[in-house]
C-alpha positions, 0 to 999 in steps of 0.5 A: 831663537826666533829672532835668529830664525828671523835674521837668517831666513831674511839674509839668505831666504833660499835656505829660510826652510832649513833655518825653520827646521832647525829652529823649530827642532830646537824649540821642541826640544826646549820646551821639554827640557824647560819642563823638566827643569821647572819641576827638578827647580820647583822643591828650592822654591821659597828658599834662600840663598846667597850669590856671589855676583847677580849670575843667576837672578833669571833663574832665582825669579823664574823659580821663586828662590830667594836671594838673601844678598850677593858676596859682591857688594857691587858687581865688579867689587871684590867683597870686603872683610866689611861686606862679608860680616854684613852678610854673616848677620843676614845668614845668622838671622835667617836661614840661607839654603845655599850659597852659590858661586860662579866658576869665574870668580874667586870663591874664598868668601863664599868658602869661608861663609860656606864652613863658618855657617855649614851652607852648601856652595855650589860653583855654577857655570854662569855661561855657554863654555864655563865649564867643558860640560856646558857646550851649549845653552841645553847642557849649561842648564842641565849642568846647573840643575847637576850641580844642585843636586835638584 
């Protein structure tokens, strides 16, 4: 936001205190909203999941959860019969919390590793527009933190 608020203000100057406003009308609403989001994220700290594709790894680091493996054994790659057995023994070894899976890709490994184990999958929206509840970069983290029920 800052960057932005630097970019604007110097290609039109005349409206930098508009630009400010807004600007600073965001960052507090961000930190609030950061604040609460931390603490509804702070009870899946240390817990393990699985993704799909490496999503939401700023959101796994930022709160201490733990990923266990990625259905995509390469981004990009659709997973293998291969693939998804390797994943099964890392599930059968170790407690997995959560599968999560993007509103983008097709979700039928993480359905059947989902049953086969009993773990939740949760489809999260990855980015601004992946679902019409996420209009903005607010309301996309607030529908993640919906999502998981946190």
């Amino acid at each position: 936001a800052r960057s932005i608020l630097s970019k604007l203000s110097a290609l039109d100057s005349r409206n930098a205190q508009y630009y400010r406003g807004r600007h600073d009308d965001f960052a507090r609403v961000w930190s609030a909203k950061s604040a609460e989001w931390d603490r509804k994220f702070a009870s899946l700290k240390g817990k393990r999941v699985i993704e799909y594709h490496k999503n939401f790894d700023y959101i796994l680091r930022r709160h201490g959860i733990v990923l266990a493996g990625t259905i995509e054994p390469l981004p990009g790659i659709p997973p293998t019969s291969k693939h998804v057995e390797k994943l099964e023994g890392i599930i059968a070894s170790g407690s997995i919390a959560l599968i999560l899976q993007d509103v983008y890709n097709s979700d039928d490994a993480a359905r059947h590793l989902s049953k086969k184990f009993n773990i939740p999958m949760v489809k999260l929206p990855h980015d601004v527009g992946a679902v019409p509840s996420a209009e903005g970069v607010i309301s996309l983290f607030d529908e993640i933190v919906r999502r998981l029920g946190i």
